[in-house]
Jmol script that loads the backbone (N, CA, C; Angstrom):
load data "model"
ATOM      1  N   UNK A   1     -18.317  11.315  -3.255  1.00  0.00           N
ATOM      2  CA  UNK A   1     -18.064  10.392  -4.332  1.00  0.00           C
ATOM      3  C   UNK A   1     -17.530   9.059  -3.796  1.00  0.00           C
ATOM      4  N   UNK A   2     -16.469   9.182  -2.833  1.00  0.00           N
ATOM      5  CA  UNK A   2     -15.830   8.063  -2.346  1.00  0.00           C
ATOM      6  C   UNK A   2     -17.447   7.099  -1.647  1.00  0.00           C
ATOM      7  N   UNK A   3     -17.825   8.032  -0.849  1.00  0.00           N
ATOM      8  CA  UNK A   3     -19.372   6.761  -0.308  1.00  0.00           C
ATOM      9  C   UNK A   3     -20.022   6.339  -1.299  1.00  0.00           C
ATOM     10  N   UNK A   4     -20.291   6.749  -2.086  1.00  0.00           N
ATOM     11  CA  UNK A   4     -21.332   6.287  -3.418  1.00  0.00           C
ATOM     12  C   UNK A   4     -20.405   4.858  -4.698  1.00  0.00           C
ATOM     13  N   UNK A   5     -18.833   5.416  -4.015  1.00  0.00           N
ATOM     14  CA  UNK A   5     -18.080   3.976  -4.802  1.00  0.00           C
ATOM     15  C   UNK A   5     -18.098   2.648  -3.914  1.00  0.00           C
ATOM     16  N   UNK A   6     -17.797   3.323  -2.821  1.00  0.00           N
ATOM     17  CA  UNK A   6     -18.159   2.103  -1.313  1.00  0.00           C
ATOM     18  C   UNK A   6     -19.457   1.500  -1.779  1.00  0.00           C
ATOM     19  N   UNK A   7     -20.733   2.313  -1.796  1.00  0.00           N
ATOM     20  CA  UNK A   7     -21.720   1.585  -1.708  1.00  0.00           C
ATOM     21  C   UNK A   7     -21.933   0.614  -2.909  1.00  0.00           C
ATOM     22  N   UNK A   8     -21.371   1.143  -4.024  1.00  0.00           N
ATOM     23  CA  UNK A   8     -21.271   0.048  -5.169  1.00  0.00           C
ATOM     24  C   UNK A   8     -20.625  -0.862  -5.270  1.00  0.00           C
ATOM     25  N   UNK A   9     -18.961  -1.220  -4.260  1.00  0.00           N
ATOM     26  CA  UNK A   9     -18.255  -2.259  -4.350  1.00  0.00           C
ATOM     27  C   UNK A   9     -19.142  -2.995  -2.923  1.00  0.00           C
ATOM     28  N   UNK A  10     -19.914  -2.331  -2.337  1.00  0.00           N
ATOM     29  CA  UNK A  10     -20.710  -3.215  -1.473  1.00  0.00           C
ATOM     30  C   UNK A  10     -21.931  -4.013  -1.624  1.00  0.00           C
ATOM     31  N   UNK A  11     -22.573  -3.666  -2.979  1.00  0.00           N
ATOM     32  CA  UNK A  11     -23.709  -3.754  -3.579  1.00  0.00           C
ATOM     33  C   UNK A  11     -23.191  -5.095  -4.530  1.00  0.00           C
ATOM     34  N   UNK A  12     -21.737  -5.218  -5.284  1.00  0.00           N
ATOM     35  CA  UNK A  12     -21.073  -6.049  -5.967  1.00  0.00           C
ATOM     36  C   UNK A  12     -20.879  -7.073  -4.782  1.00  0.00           C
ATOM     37  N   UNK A  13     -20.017  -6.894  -3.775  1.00  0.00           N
ATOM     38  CA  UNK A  13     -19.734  -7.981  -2.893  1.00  0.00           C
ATOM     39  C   UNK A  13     -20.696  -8.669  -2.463  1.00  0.00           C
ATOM     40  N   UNK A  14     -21.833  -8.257  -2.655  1.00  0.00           N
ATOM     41  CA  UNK A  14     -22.935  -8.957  -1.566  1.00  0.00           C
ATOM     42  C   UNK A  14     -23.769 -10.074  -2.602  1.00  0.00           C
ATOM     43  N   UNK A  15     -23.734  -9.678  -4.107  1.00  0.00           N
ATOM     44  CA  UNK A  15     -23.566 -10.284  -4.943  1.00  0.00           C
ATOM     45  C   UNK A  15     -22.877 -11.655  -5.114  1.00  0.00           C
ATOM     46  N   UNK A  16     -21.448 -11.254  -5.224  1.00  0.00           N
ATOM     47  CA  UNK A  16     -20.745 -11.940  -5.739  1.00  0.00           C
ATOM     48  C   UNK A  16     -19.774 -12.798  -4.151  1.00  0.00           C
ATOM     49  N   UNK A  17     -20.186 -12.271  -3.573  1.00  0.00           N
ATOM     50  CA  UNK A  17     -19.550 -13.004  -2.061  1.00  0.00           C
ATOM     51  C   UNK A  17     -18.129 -12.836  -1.949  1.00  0.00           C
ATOM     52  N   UNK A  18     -17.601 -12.174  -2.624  1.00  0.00           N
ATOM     53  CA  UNK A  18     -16.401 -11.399  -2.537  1.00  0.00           C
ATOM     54  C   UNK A  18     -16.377 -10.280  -1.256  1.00  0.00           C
ATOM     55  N   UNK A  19     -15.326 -10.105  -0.927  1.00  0.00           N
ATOM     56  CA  UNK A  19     -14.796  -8.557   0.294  1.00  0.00           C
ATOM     57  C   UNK A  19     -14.500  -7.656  -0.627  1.00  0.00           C
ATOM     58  N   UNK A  20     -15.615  -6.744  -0.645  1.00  0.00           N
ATOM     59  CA  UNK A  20     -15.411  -5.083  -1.469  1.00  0.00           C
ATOM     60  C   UNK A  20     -13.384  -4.993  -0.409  1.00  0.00           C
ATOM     61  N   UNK A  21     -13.501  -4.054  -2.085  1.00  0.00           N
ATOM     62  CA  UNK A  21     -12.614  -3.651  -1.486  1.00  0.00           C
ATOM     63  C   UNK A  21     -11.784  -2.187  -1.252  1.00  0.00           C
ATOM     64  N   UNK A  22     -13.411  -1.794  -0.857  1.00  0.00           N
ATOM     65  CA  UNK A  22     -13.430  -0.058   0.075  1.00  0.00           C
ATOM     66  C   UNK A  22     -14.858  -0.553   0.579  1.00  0.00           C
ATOM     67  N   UNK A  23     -15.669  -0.053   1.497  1.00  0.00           N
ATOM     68  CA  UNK A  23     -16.770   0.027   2.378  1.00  0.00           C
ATOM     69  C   UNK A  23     -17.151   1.281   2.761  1.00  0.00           C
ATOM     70  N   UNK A  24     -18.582   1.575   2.987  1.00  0.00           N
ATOM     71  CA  UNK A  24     -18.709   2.996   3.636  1.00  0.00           C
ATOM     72  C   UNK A  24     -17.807   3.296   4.870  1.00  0.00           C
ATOM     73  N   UNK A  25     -17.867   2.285   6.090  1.00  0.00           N
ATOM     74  CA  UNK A  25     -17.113   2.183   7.173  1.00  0.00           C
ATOM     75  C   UNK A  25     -15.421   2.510   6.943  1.00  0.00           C
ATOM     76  N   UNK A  26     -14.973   1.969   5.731  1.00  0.00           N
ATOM     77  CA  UNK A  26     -13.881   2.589   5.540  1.00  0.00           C
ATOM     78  C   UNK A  26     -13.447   3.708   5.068  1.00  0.00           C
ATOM     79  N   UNK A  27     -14.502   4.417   4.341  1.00  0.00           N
ATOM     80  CA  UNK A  27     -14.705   5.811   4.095  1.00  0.00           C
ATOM     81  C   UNK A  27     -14.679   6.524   5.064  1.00  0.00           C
ATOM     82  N   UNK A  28     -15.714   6.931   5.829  1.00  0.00           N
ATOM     83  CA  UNK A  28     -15.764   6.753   6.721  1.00  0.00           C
ATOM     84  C   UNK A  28     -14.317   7.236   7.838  1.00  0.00           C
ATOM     85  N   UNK A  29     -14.101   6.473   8.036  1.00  0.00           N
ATOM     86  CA  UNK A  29     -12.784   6.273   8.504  1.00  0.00           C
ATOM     87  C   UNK A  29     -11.493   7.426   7.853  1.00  0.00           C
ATOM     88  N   UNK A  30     -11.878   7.160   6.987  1.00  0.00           N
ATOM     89  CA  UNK A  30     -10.773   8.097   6.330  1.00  0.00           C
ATOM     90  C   UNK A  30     -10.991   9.361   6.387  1.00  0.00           C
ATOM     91  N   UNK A  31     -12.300   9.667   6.006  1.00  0.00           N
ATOM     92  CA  UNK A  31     -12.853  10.836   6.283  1.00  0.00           C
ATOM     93  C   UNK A  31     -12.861  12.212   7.158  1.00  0.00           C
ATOM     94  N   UNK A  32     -12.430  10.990   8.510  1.00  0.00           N
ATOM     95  CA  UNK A  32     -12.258  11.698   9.884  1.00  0.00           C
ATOM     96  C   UNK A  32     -11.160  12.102   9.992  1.00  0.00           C
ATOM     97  N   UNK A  33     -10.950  13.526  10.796  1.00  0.00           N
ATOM     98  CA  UNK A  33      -9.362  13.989  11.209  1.00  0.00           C
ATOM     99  C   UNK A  33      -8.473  13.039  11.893  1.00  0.00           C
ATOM    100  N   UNK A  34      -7.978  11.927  11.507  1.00  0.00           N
ATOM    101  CA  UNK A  34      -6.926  11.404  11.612  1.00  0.00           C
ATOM    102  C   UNK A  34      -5.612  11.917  12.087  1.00  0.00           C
ATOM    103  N   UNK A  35      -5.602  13.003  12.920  1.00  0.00           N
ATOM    104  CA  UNK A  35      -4.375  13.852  12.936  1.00  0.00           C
ATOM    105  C   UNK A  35      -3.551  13.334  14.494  1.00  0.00           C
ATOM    106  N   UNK A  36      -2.641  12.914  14.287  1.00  0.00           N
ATOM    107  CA  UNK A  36      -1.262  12.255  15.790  1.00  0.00           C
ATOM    108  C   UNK A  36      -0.434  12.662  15.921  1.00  0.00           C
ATOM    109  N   UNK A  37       0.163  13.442  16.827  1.00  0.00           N
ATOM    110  CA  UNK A  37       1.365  13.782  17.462  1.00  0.00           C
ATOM    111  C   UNK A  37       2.078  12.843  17.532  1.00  0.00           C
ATOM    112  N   UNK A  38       3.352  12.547  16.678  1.00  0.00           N
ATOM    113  CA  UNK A  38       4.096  11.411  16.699  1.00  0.00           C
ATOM    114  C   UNK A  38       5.387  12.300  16.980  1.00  0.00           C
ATOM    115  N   UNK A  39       5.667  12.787  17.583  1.00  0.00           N
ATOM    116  CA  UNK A  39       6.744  13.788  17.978  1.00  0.00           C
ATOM    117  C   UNK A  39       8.151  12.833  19.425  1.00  0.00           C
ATOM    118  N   UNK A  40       7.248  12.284  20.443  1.00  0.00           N
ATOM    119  CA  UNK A  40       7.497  11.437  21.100  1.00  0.00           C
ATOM    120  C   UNK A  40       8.374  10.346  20.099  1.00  0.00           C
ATOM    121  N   UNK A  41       7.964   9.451  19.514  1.00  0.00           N
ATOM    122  CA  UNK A  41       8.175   8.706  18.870  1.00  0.00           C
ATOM    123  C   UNK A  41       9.518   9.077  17.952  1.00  0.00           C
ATOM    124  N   UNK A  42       9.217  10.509  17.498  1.00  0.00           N
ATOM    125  CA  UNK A  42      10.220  10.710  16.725  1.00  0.00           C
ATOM    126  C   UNK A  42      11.484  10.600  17.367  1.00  0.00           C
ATOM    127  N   UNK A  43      11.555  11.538  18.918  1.00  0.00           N
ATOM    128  CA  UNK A  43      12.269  11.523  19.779  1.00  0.00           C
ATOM    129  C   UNK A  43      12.808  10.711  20.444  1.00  0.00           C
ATOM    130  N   UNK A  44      12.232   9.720  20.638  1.00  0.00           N
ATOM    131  CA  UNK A  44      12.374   8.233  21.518  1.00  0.00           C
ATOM    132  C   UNK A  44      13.172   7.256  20.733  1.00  0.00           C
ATOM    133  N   UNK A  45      12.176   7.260  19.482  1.00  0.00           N
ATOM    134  CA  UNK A  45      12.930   5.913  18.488  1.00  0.00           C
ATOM    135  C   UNK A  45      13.161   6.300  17.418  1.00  0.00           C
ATOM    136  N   UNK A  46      13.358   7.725  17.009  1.00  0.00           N
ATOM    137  CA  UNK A  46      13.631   7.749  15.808  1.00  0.00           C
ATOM    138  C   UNK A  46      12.636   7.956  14.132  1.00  0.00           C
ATOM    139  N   UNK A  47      11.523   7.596  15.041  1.00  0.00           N
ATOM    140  CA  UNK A  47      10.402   7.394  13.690  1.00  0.00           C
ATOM    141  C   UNK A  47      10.755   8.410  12.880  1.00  0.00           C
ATOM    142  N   UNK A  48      10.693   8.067  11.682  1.00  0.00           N
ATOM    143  CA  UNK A  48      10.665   9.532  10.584  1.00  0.00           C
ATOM    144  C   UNK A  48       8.978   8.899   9.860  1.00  0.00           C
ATOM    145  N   UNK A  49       7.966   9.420   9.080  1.00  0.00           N
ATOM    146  CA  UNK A  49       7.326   9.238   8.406  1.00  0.00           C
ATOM    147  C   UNK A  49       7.882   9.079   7.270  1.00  0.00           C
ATOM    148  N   UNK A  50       6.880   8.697   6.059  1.00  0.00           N
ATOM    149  CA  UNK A  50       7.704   8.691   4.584  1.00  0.00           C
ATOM    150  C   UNK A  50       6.956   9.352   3.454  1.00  0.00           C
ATOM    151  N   UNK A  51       7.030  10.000   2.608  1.00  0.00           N
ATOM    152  CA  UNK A  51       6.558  10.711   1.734  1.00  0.00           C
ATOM    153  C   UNK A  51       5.493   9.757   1.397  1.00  0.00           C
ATOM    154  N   UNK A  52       4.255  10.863   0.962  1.00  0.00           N
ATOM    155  CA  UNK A  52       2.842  10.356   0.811  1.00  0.00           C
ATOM    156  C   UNK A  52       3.076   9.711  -0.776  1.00  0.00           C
ATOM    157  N   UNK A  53       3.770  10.009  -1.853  1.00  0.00           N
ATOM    158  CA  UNK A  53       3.783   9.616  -2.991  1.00  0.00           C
ATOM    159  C   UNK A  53       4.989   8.112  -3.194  1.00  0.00           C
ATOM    160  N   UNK A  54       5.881   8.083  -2.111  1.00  0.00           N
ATOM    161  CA  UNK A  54       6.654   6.901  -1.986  1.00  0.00           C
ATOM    162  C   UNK A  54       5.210   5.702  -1.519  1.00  0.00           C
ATOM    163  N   UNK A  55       4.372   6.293  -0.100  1.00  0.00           N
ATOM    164  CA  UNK A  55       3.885   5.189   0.395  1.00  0.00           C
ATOM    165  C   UNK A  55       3.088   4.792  -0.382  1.00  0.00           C
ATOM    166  N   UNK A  56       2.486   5.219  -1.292  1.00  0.00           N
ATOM    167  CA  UNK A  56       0.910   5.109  -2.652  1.00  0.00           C
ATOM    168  C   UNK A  56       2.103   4.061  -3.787  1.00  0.00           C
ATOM    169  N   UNK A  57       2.909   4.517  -3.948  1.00  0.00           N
ATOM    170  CA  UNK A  57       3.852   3.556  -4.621  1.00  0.00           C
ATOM    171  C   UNK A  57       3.465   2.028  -4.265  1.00  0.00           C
ATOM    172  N   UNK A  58       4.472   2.129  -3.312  1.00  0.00           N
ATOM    173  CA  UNK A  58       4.806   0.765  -2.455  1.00  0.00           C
ATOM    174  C   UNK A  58       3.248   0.202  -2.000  1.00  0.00           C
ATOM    175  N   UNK A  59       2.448   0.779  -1.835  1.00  0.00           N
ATOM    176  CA  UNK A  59       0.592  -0.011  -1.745  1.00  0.00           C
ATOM    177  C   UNK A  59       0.242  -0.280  -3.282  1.00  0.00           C
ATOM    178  N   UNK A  60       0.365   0.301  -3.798  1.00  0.00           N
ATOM    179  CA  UNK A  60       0.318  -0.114  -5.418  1.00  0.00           C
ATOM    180  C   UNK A  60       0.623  -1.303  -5.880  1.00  0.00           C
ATOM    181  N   UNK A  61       2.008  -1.254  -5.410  1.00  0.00           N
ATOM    182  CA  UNK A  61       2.679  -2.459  -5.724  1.00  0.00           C
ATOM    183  C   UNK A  61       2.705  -3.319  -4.881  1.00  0.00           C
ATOM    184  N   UNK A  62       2.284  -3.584  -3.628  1.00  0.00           N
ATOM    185  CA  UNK A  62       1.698  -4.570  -2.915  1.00  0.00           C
ATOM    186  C   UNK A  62       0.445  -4.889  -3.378  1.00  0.00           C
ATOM    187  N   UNK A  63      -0.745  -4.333  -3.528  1.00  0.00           N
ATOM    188  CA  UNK A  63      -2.133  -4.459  -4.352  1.00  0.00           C
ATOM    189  C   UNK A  63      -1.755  -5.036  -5.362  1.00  0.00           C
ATOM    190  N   UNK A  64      -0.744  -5.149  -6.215  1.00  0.00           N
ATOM    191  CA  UNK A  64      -0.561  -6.063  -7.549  1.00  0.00           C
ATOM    192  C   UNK A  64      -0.340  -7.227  -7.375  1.00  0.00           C
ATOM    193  N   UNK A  65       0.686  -6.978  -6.217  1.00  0.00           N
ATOM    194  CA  UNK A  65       1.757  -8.223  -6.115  1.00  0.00           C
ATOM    195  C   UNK A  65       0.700  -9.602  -5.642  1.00  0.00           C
ATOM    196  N   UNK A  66       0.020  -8.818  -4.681  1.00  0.00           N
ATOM    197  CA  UNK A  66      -1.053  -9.792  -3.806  1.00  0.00           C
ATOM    198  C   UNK A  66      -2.313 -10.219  -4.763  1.00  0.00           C
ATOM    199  N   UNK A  67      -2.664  -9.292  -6.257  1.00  0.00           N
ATOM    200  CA  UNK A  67      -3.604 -10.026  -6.593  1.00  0.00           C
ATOM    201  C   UNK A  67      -5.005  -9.190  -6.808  1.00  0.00           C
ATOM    202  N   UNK A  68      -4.478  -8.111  -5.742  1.00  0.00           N
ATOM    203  CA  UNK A  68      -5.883  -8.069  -5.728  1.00  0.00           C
ATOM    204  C   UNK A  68      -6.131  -6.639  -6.320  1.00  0.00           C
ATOM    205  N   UNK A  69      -5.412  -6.239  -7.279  1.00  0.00           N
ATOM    206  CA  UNK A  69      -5.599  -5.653  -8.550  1.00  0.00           C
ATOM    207  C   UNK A  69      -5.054  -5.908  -9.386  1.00  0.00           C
ATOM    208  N   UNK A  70      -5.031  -5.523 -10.618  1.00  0.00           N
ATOM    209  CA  UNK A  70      -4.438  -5.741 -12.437  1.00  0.00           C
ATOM    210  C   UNK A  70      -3.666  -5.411 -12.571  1.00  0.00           C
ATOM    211  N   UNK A  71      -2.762  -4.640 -13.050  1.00  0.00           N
ATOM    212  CA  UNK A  71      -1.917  -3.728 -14.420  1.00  0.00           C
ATOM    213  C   UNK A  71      -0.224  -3.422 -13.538  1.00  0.00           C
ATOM    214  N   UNK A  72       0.181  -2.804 -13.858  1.00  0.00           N
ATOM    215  CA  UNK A  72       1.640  -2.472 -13.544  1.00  0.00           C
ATOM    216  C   UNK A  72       1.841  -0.943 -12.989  1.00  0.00           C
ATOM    217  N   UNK A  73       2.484  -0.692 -12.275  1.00  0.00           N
ATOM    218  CA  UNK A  73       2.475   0.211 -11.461  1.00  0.00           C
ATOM    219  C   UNK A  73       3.790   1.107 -11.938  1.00  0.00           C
ATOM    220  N   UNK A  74       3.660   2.437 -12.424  1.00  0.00           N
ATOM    221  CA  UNK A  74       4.312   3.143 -13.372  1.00  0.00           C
ATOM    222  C   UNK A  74       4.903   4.679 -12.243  1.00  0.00           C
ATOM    223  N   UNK A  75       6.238   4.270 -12.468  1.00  0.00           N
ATOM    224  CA  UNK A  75       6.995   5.399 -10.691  1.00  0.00           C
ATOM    225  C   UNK A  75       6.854   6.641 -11.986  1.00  0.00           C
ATOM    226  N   UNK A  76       6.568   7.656 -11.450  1.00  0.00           N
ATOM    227  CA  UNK A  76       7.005   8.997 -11.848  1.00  0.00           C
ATOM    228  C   UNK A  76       8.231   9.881 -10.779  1.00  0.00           C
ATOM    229  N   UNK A  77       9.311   9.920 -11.163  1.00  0.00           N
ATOM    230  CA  UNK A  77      10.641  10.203 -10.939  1.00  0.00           C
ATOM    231  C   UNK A  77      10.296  12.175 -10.249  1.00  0.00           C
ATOM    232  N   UNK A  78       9.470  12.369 -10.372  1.00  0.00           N
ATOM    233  CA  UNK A  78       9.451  13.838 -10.730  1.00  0.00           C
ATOM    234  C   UNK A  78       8.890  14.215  -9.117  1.00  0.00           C
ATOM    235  N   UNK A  79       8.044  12.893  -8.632  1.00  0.00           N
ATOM    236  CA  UNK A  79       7.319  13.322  -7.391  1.00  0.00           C
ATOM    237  C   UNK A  79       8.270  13.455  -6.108  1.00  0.00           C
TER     238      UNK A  79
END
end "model"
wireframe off; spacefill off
backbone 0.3
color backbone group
């Protein structure tokens, strides 16, 4: 489903001369096992990761802030 939305915000951009904003290539991308031993890191400097429903937040609300989506971004307390 995700390639078939790529190919339509790519089919729009090419149109409208706008930057889709997803691509097959970025599908793609996501798609793949992405998986890193950040264990080092943790050890070294401390890294902690941050909850997957904090970081979708905070991109939400950067995507608004910047424009380059609509509406208001609504926290659910529960996640």
């Amino acid at each position: 489903m995700a390639y078939r939305l790529a190919a339509q915000m790519e089919k729009k951009a090419a149109k409208t001369g706008e930057k889709p904003l997803m691509t097959y290539f970025t599908v793609y991308n996501l798609d793949r096992n992405n998986c890193f031993d950040y264990s080092k890191a943790e050890r070294e400097l401390g890294y902690h990761t941050r909850p997957y429903a904090e970081t979708l937040r905070d991109e939400a609300r950067w995507l608004v802030a910047e424009g380059k989506i609509k509406g208001n971004v609504h926290i659910n307390n529960a996640a």
